[in-house]
N, C-alpha and C positions, 0 to 999 in steps of 0.2 A: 440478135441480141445474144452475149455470151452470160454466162452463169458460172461459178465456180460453187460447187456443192460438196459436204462435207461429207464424207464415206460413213464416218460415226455417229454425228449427233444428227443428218440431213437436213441442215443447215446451209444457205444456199444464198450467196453473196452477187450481186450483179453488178459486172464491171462498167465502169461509165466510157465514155466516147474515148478515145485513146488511149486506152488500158490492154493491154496483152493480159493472157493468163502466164506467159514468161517472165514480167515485170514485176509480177504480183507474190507473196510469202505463198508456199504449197502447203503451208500449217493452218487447222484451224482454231479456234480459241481453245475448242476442248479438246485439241493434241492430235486430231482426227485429221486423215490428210484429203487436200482438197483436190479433186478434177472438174476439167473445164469440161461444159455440155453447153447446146445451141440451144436449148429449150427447158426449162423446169420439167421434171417429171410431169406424170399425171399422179392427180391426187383421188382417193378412190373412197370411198365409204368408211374404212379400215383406219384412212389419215386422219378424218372428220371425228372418229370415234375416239381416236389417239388425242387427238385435238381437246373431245371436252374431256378425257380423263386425265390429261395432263392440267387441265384447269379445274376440275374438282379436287384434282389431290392440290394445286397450287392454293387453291382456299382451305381446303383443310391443316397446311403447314403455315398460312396467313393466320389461322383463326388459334393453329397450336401457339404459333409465334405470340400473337397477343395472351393466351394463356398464361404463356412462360415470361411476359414481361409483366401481367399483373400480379403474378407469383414474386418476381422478381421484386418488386416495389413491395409488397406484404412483407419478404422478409426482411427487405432492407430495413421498412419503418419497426420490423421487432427486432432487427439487428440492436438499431437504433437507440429503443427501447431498454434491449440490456443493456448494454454501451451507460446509457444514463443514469440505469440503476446501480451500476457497478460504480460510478463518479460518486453517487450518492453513497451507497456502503461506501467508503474508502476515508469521503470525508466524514462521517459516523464513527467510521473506525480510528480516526485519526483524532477528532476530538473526544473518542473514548479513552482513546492511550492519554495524553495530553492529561485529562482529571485525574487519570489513575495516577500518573505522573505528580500531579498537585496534592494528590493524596499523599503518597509513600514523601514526597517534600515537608508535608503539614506533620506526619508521623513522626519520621525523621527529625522534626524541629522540634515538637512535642516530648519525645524520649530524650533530646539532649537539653530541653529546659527542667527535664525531672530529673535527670545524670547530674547537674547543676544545684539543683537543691538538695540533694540527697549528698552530695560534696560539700556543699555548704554547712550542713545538720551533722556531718560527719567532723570537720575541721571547729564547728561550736563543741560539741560532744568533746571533743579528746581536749580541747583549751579548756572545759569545766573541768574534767578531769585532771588533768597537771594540774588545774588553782586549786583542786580538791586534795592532788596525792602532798602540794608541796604547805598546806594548811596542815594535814597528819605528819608530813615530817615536822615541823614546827612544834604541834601540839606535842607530839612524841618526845621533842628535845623539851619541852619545858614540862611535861610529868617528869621523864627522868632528872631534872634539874633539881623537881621541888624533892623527888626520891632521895636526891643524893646531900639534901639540906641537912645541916647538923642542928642540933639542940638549941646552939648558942644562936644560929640564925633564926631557929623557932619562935625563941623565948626575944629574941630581942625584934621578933616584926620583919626580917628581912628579907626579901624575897630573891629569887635568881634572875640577872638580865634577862635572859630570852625570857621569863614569865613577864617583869616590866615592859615590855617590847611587846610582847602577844597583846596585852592589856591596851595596848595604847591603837594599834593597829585594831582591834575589837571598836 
């Protein structure tokens, strides 16, 4: 029986019935190169030994391995978690701006229905005023009318037009 065994890892492939070690890759997986023997080594106490400490350390990387994937699920679900809380603040934040927004709109309408009446009470105010300034020019032309009345209009009852006119307008 031929063998082809790995210099590196002692890794040890056995070729089947019409197999050359000429025919065969002289590479072995782990890069280590292979020669042909008629027999497997002997394997000694030392191999056996090699044997379970390669299988104690292989359960302690099995047992790290599950470690590091229940780790792995803890952070994803608080990954997660933030991720959800951060949706949640955003839409918070979003319907906060949104009111504030409705507010500074309500204000806004607010200050320009009081601009509006304060325009209004403005535009009354100065119309009283003109019917007020243009009632003193009036009154003004009819004392000076009655002022510049002579005797004869006295004594005989007669008054000045714009007085007639004020009178009737009263």
């Amino acid at each position: 029986m031929v063998y082809l065994i790995c210099d590196k890892c002692k890794r040890h492939y056995k070729l089947q019935e019409g197999e050359f070690p000429e025919n065969v890759s002289d590479a072995c997986d782990c890069g280590g190169k292979l020669r042909s023997a008629e027999n497997l080594p002997d394997t000694d106490d030392k191999d056996e030994t090699s044997v379970e400490e390669l299988e104690n350390e292989l359960n302690l990387k099995e047992n790290e391995i599950k470690g590091l994937r229940e780790k792995l699920a803890r952070t994803q679900e608080q990954l997660q978690d933030v991720m959800n809380e951060k949706k949640s603040l955003e839409k918070r934040m979003s319907e906060l701006e949104l009111k504030e927004i409705d507010l500074k709109l309500n204000n806004s309408e607010n200050m320009r229905q009081e601009h509006n009446k304060l325009e209004h009470r403005v535009q009354v105010t100065k119309k009283q005023l003109d019917d007020a300034n243009d009632e003193l020019k009036v009154q003004h032309k009819v004392i000076e009318d009655l002022d510049n009345r002579g005797i004869v209009d006295i004594l005989r009852g007669r008054f000045p037009e714009s007085f007639i006119r004020y009178r009737k307008m009263k």
